[in-house]
N, CA, C and O atoms as a Maestro MAE file, in Angstrom:
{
 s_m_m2io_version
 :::
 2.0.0
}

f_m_ct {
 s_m_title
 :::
 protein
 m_atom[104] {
  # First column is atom index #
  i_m_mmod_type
  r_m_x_coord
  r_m_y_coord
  r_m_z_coord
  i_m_residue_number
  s_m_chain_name
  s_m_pdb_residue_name
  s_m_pdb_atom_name
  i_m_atomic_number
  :::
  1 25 0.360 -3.421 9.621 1 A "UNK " " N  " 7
  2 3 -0.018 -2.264 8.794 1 A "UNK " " CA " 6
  3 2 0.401 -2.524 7.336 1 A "UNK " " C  " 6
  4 15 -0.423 -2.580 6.423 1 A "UNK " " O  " 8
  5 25 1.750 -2.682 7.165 2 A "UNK " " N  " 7
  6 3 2.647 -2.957 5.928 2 A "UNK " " CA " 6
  7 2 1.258 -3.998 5.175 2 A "UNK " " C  " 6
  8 15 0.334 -3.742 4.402 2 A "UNK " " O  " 8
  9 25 1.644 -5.008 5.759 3 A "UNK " " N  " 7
  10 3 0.694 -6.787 5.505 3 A "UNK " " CA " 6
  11 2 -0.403 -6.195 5.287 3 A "UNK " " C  " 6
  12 15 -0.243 -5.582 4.232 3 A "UNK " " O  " 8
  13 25 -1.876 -5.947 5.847 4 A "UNK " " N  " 7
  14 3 -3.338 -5.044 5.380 4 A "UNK " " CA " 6
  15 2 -2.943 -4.538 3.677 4 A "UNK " " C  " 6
  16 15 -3.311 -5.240 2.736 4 A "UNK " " O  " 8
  17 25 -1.992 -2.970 3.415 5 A "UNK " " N  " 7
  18 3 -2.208 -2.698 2.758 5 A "UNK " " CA " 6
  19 2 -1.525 -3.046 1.653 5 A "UNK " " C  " 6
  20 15 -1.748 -2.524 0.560 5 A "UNK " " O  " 8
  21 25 -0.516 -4.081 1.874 6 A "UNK " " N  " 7
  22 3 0.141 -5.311 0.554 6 A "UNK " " CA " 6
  23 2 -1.552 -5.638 0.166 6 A "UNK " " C  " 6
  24 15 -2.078 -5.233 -0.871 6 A "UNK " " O  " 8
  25 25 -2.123 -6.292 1.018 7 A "UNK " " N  " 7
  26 3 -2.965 -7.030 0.601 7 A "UNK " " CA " 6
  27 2 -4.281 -6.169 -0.224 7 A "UNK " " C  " 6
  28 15 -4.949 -6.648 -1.140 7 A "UNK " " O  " 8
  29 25 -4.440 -4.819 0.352 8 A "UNK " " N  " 7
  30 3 -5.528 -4.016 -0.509 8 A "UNK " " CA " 6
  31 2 -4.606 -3.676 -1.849 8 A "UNK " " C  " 6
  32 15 -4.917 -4.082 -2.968 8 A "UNK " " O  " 8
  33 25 -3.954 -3.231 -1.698 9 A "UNK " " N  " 7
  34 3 -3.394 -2.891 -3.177 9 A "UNK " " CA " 6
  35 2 -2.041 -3.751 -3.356 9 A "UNK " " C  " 6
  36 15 -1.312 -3.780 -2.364 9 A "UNK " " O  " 8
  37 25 -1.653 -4.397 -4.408 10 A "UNK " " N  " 7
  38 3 -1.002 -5.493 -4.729 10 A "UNK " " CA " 6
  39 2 0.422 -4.662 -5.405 10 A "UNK " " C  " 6
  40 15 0.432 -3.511 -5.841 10 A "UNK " " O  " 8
  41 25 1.691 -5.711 -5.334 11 A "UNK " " N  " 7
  42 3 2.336 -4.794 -5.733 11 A "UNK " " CA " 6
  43 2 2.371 -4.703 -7.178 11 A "UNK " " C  " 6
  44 15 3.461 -4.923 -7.706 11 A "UNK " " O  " 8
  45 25 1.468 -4.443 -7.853 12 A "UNK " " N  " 7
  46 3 1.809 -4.440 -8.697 12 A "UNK " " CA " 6
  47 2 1.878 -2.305 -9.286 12 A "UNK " " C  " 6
  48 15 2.394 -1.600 -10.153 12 A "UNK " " O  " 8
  49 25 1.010 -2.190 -8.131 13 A "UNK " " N  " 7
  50 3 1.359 -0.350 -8.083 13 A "UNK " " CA " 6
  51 2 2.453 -0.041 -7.793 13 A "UNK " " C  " 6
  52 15 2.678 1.098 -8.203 13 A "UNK " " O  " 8
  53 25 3.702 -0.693 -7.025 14 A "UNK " " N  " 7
  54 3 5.085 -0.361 -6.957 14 A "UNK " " CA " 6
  55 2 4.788 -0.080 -5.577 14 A "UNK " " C  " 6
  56 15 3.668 0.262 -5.196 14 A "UNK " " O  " 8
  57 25 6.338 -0.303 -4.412 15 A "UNK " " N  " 7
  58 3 6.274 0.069 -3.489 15 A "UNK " " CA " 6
  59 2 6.040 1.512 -3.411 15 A "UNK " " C  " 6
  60 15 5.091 1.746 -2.663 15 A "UNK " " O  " 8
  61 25 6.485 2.401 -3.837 16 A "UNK " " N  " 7
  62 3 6.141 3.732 -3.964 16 A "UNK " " CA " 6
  63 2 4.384 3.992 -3.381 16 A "UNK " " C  " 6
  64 15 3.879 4.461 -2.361 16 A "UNK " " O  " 8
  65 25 3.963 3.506 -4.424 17 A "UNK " " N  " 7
  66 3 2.678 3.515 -4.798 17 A "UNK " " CA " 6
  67 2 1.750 3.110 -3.230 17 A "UNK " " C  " 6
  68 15 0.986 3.797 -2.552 17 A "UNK " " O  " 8
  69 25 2.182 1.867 -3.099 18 A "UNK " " N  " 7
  70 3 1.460 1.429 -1.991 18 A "UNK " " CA " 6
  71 2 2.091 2.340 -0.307 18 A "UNK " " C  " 6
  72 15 1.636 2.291 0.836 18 A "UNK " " O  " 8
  73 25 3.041 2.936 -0.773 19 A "UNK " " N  " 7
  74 3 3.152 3.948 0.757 19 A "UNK " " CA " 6
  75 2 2.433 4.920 0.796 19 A "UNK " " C  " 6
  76 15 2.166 5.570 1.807 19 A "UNK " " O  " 8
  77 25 2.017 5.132 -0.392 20 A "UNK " " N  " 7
  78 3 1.333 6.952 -0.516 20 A "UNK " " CA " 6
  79 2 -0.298 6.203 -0.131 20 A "UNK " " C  " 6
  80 15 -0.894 6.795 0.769 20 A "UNK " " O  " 8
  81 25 -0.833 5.308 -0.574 21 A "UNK " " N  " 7
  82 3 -1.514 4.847 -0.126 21 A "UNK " " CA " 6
  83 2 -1.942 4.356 1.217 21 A "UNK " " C  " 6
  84 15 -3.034 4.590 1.735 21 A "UNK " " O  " 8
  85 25 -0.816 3.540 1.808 22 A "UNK " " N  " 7
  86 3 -1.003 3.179 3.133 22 A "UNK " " CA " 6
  87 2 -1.627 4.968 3.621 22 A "UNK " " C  " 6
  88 15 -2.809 5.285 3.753 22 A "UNK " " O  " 8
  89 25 -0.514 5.804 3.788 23 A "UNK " " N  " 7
  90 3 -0.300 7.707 4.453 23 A "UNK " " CA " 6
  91 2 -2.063 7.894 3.945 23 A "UNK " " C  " 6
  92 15 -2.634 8.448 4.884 23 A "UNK " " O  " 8
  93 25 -2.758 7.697 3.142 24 A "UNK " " N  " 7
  94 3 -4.312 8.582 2.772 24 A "UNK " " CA " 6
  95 2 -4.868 7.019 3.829 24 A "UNK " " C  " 6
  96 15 -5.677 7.268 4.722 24 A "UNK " " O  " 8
  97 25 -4.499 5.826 3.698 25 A "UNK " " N  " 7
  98 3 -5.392 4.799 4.275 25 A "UNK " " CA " 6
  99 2 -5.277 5.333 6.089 25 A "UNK " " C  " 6
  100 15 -6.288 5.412 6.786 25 A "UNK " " O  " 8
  101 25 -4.218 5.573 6.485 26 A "UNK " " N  " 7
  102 3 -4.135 5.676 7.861 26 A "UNK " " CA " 6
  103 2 -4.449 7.721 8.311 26 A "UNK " " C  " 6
  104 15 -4.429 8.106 9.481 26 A "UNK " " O  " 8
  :::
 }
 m_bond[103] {
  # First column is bond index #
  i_m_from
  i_m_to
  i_m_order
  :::
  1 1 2 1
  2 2 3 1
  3 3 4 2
  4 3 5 1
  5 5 6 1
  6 6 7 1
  7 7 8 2
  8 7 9 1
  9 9 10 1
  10 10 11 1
  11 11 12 2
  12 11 13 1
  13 13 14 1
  14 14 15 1
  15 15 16 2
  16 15 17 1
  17 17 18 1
  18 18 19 1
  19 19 20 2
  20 19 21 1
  21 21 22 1
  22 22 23 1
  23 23 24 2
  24 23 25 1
  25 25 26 1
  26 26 27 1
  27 27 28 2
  28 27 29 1
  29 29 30 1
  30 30 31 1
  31 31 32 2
  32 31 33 1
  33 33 34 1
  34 34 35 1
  35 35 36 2
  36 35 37 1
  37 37 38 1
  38 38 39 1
  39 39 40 2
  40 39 41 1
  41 41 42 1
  42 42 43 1
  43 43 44 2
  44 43 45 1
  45 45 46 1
  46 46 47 1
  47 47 48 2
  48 47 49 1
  49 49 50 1
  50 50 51 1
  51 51 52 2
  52 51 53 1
  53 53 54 1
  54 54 55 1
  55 55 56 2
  56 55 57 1
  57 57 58 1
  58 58 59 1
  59 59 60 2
  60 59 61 1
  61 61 62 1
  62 62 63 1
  63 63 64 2
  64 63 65 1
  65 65 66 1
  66 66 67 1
  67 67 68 2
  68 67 69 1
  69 69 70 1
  70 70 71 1
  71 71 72 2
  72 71 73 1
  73 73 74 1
  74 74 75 1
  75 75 76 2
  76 75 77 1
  77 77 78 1
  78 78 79 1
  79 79 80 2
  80 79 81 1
  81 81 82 1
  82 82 83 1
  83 83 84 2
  84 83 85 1
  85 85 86 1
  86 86 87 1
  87 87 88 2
  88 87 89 1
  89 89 90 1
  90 90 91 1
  91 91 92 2
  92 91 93 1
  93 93 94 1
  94 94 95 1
  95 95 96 2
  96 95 97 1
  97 97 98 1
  98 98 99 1
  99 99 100 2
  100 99 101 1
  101 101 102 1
  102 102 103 1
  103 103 104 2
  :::
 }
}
């Protein structure tokens, strides 16, 4: 799960960023 959405959004949005993302992706 983590690995997928590293890879759609990069960190360069901040981990923050990419959890709130993963929560709307899943």
């Amino acid at each position: 799960m983590i690995s997928e959405s590293a890879r759609r959004w990069p960190e360069l949005r901040g981990g923050k960023a990419g959890m709130r993302l993963m929560s709307h992706s899943v």
